[in-house]
C-alpha positions in Angstrom: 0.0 0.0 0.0 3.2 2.2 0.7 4.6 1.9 -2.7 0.8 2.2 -4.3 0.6 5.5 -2.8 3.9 6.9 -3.1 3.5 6.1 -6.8 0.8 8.2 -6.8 2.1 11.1 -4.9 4.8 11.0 -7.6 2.8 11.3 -10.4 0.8 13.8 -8.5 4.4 15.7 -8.1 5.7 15.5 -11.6 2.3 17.4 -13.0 2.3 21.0 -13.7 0.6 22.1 -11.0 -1.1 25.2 -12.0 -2.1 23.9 -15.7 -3.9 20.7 -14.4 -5.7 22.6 -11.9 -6.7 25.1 -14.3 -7.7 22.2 -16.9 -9.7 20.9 -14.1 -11.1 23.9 -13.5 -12.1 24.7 -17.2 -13.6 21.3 -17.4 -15.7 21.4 -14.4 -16.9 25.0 -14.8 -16.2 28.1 -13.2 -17.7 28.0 -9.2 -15.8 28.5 -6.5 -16.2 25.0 -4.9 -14.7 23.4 -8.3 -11.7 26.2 -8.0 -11.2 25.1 -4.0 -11.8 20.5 -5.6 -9.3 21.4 -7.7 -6.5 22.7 -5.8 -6.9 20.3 -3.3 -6.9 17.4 -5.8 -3.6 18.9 -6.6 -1.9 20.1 -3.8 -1.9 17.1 -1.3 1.2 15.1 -2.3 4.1 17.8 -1.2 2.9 17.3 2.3 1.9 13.4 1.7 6.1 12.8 1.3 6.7 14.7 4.2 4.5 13.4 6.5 5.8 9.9 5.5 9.2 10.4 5.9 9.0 11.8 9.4 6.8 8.4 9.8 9.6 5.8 8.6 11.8 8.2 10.9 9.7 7.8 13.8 9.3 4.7 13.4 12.9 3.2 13.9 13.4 5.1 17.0 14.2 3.3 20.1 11.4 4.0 21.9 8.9 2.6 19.1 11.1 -0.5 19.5 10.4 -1.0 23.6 6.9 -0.1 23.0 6.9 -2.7 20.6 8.5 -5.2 23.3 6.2 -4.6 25.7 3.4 -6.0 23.7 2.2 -2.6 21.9 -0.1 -3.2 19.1 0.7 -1.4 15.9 -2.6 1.0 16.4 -1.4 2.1 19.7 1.5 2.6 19.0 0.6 5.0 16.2 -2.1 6.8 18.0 0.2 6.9 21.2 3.5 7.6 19.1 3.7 8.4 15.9 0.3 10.1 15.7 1.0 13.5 17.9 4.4 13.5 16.7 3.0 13.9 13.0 0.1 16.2 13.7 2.5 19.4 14.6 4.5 18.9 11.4 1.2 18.3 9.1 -0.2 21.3 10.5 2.6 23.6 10.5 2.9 22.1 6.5 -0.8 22.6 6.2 -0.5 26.5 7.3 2.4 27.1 5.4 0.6 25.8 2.0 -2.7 27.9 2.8 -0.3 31.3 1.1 0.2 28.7 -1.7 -3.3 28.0 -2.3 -4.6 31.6 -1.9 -2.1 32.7 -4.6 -3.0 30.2 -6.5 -7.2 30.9 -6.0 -6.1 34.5 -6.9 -4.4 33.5 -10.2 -7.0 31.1 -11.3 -9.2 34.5 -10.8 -7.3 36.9 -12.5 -6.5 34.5 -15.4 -10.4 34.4 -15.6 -10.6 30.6 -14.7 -12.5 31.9 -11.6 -15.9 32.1 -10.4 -17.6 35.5 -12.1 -20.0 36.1 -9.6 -17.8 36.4 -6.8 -15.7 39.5 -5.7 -12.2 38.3 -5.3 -8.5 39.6 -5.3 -7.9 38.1 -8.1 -11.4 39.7 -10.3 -10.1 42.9 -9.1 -6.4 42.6 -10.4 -8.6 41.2 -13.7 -10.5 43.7 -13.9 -8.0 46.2 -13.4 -6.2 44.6 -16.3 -9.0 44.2 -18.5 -9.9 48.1 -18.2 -7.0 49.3 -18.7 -6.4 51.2 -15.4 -3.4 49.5 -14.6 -1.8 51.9 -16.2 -3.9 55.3 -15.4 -4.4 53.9 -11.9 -1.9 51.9 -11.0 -2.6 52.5 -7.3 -5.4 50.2 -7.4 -2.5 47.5 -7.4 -1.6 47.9 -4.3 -4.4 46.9 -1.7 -4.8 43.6 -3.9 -1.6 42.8 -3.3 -0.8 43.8 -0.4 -4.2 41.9 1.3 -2.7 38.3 -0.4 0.4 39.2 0.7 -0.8 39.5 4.6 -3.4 36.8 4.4 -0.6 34.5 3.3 2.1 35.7 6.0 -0.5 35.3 8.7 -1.4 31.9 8.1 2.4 31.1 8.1 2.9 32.9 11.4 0.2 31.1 12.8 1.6 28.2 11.5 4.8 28.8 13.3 3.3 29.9 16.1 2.0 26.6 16.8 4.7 24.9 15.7 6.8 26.3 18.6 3.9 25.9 21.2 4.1 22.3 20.6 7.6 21.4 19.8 9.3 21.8 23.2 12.7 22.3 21.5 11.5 25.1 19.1 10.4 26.9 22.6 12.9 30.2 23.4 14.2 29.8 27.1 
C-alpha cells in the first residue's frame, strides 16, 4: 500500500501544477467549490512525502522499538507515538501551504478561470487589467496585493506559532 501511494504522490508531483488545476477547473466549470476541488486534488502530495518520511523516521526510534517489546499493538502505537508527533508537522505544512493556495485561488481568478459572480482579489487585479487602469491607476494594485500578501504571512505565522507551542525544542528559554 506504501509503494501504491507513493507512486501516486509522484505522479501527482511530476504534473504542472497550476495547468492541471486550471484544466480541471475549465472542465468542471467556473464556481468557487470546483476552483477550491481542484487545488486540493492537486496540492496534497508535497505534504503526503513529508508526512511519511517523518513516519519511517519515527518509526525506527528506540522507543517505538520498547513499546513494541512490551506487547504494543501497531494502532497504539501509532495513535500513542507516531500520531501527535506527526500532527504538529502536518499542520505547520498545512499552514504554510494555505499562502500557496490563496495565490494560487487569486491567479486562477485573475486568469479568468475563476468564479464571475464572486468579488475576489484576483477579479479585481482582472479587472484592473481588462480596463486598462493598470496603467492610469496603478494604485489600485496595491491593496490587492498587499491583502494576499498578509493573508498569506498570517497563516504562516500562525503556522509557526504553533509549531513552537508544541515542539518543546522550538520553545525560546
Amino acid at each position: 500500500m506504501d509503494a501504491l501511494i507513493m507512486r501516486l504522490v509522484d505522479v501527482f508531483l511530476s504534473l504542472p501544477f497550476l495547468i492541471f488545476v486550471i484544466l480541471l477547473v475549465s472542465l468542471l466549470g467556473p464556481n468557487i467549490w470546483y476552483v477550491v476541488v481542484a487545488i486540493v486534488i492537486f496540492s496534497w502530495a508535497g505534504t503526503a512525502r513529508v508526512v511519511r518520511a517523518v513516519t519511517l523516521s519515527l518509526k525506527e526510534r528506540p522507543y517505538i522499538d520498547a513499546s513494541r517489546a512490551q506487547g504494543a499493538s501497531n494502532g497504539r502505537i501509532m495513535t500513542t507515538h507516531i500520531l501527535p508527533n506527526v500532527l504538529p508537522l502536518t499542520f505547520f505544512y498545512m499552514s504554510t501551504g494555505v499562502g500557496g493556495v490563496i495565490i494560487t485561488e487569486a491567479t486562477l481568478d485573475f486568469l479568468g478561470f475563476g468564479d464571475p459572480t464572486s468579488v475576489t482579489w484576483g477579479m479585481l487585479l482582472q479587472f484592473l487589467q481588462t480596463t486598462g487602469y493598470t496603467l492610469l491607476a496603478p494604485w489600485w494594485l496595491v491593496p490587492p496585493g498587499v491583502a494576499i500578501i498578509l493573508l498569506s504571512l498570517s497563516f504562516y505565522l500562525v503556522g509557526r506559532a504553533f509549531d513552537e507551542i508544541v515542539n518543546p525544542r522550538l520553545r525560546r528559554r
